[in-house]
C-alpha positions as CSV (number, residue, x, y, z in Angstrom):
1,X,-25.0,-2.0,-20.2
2,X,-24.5,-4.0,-16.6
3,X,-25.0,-1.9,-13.7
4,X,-22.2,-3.6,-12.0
5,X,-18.9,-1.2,-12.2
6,X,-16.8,-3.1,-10.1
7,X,-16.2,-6.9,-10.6
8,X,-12.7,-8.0,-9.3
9,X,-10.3,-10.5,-7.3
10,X,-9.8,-8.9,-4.8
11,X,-6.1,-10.6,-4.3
12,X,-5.0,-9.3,-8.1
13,X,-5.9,-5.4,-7.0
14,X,-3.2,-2.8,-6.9
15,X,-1.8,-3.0,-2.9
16,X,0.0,0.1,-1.2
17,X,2.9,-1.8,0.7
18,X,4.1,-0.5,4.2
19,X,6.7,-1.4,6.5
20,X,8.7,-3.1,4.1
21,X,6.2,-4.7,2.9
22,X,5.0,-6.6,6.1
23,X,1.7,-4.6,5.2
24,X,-0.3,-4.5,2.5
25,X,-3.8,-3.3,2.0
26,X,-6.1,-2.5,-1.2
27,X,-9.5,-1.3,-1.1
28,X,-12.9,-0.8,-2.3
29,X,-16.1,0.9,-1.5
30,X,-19.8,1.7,-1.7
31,X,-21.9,4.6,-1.3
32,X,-21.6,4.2,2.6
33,X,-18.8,1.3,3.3
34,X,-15.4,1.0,2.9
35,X,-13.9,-2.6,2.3
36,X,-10.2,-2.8,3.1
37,X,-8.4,-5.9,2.3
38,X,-4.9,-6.6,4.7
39,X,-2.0,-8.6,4.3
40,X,-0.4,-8.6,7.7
41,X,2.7,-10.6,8.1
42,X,4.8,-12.0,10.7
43,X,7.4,-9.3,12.0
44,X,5.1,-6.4,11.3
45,X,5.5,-4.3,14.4
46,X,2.3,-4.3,16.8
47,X,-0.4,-1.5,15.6
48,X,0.0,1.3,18.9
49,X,-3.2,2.1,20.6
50,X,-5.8,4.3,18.2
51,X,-9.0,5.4,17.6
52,X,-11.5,6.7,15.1
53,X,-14.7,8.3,14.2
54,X,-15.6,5.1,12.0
55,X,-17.5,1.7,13.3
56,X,-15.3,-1.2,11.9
57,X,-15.9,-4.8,11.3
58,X,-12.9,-6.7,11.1
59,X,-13.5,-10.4,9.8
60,X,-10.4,-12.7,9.6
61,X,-9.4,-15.4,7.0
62,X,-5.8,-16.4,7.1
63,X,-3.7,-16.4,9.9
64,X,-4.6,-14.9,13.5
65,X,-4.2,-11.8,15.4
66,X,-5.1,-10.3,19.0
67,X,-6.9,-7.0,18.7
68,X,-7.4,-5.2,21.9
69,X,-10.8,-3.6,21.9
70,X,-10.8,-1.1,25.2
71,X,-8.7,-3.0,27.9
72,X,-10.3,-6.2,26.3
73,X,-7.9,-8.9,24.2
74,X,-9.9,-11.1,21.8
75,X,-7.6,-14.0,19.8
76,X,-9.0,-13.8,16.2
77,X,-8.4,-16.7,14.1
78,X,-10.0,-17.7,10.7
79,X,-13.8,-17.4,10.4
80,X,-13.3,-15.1,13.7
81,X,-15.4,-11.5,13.1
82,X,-14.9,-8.6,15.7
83,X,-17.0,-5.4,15.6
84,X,-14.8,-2.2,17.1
85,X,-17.5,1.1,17.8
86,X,-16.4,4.4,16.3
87,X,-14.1,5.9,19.2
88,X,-13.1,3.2,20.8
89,X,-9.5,3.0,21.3
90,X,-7.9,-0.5,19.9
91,X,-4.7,-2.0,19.0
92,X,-3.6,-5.1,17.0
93,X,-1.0,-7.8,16.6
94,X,0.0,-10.9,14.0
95,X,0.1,-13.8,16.5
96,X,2.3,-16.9,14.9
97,X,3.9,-17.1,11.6
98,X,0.7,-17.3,9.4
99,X,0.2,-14.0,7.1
100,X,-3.2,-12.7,8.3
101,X,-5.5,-11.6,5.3
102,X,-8.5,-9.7,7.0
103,X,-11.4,-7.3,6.2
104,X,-12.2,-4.2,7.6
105,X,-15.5,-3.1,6.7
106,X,-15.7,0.9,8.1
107,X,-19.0,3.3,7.6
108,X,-18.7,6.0,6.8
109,X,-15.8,5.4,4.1
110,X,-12.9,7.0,5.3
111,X,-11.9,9.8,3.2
112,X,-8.1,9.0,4.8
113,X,-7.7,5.7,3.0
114,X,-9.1,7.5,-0.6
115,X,-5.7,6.8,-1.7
116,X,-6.7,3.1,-1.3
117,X,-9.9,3.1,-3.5
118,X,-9.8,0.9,-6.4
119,X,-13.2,1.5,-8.1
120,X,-13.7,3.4,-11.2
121,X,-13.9,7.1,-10.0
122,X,-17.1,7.8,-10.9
123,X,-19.0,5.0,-9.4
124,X,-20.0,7.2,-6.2
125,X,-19.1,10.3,-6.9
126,X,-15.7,12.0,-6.0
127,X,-13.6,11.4,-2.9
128,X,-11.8,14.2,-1.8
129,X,-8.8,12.6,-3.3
130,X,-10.2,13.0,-6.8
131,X,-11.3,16.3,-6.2
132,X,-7.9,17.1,-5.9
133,X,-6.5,15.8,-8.3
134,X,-9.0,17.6,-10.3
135,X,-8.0,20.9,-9.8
């Protein structure tokens, strides 16, 4: 039997739509990363100022976006990558009329995107999510 338990396209997972579906986002994970995979389109409404306890990578293929890292504005565009520290504050915006597909790679996986997850269940152990839903 293959040790691999996840082998996917990533465009063909199941995606949680928001904002009238100006956002989408699927993702996956390993023992200590989270993957997120975003469809950002024109129109979606600017992400407000936030923060969180998670260091994020943020790599861009499609499109481009400003994120604001601090009081800092960085212009991402395809092949850009961007690393925001856990607890920095940060916002973000679709520049132009390109859909922007991006990565966010967080560690530790956030237990607030479980919903997200796409590998089998028992691949890392439960989530808080499927512990849940077991009871």
């Amino acid at each position: 039997m293959s040790p691999v338990k996840l082998f996917a396209q990533f465009r063909d997972l199941p995606r949680e739509s928001l904002f009238d579906g100006k956002f989408e986002r699927c993702a996956v994970r390993s023992d200590g990363a989270m993957s997120v995979f975003n469809w950002l389109k024109p129109g979606l409404p600017d992400f407000p100022p936030h923060d969180h306890p998670f260091d994020q990578l943020v790599f861009i293929f499609e499109g481009t976006m400003e994120l604001t890292v601090g009081d800092v504005p960085y212009l991402l565009t395809p092949g850009s990558v961007l690393r925001i520290p856990a607890g920095v504050p940060h916002k973000a915006r679709v520049v132009g009329e390109e859909t922007v597909l991006n990565i966010d790679i967080f560690s530790p996986v956030r237990e607030d995107y479980a919903q997200l997850l796409r590998n089998p269940p028992d691949e890392y152990g439960p989530t808080s999510a499927d512990a849940g839903e077991a009871q």
